[in-house]
C-alpha positions as CSV (number, residue, x, y, z in Angstrom):
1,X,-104.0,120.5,-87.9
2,X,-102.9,122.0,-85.0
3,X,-104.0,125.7,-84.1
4,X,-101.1,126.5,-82.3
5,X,-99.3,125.6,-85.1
6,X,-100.8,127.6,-88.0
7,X,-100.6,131.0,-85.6
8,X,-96.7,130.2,-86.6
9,X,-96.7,128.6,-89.9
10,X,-95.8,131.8,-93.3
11,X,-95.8,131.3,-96.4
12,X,-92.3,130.5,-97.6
13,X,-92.0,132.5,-100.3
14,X,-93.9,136.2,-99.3
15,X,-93.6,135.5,-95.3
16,X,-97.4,136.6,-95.4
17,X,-100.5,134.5,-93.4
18,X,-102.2,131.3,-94.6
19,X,-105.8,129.7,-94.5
20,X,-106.2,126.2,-93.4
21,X,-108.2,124.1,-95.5
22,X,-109.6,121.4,-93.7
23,X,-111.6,120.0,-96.5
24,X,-108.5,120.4,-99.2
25,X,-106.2,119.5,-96.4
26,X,-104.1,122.3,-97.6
27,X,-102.6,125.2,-96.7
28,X,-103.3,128.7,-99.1
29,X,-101.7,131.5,-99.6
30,X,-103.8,134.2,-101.3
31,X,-101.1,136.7,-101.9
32,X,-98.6,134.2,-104.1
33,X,-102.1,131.9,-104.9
34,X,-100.5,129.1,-103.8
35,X,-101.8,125.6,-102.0
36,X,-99.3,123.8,-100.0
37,X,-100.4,120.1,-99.3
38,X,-100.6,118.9,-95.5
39,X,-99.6,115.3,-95.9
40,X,-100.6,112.8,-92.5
41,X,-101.0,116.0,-90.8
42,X,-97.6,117.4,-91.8
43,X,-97.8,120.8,-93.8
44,X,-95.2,120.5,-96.9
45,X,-94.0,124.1,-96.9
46,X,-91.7,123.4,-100.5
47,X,-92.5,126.1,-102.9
48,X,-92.1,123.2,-105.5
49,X,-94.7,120.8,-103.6
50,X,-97.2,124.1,-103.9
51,X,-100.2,123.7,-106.3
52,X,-101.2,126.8,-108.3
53,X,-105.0,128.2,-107.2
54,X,-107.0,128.8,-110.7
55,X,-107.9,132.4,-111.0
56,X,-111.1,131.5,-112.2
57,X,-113.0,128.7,-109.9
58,X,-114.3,125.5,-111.4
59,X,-117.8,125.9,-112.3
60,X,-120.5,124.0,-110.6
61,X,-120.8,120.4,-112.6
62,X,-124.5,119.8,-113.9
């Protein structure tokens, strides 16, 4: 993902700044708790393609 690119790149719905997930290969926004997939290097910024972050995280499997 380009750097240069997410210094521009908002969240669509609250305007507000996003974290890059490398690992995920998504795109979060804490404030709406929202995961916007980057798909072939292409960040799909669709409030409908967004996946909901748990408010709880997964626990650790055994």
């Amino acid at each position: 993902m380009n750097a240069r690119l997410l210094d521009i790149l908002v969240c669509p719905i609250c305007k507000g700044p996003l974290d890059y997930d490398k690992k995920a290969q998504e795109l979060i926004c804490k404030a709406d708790k929202l995961a916007y997939p980057i798909r072939d290097g292409i960040p799909i910024m669709w409030a409908d393609e967004a996946r909901e972050l748990s408010a709880v995280p997964a626990a650790p499997a055994a």
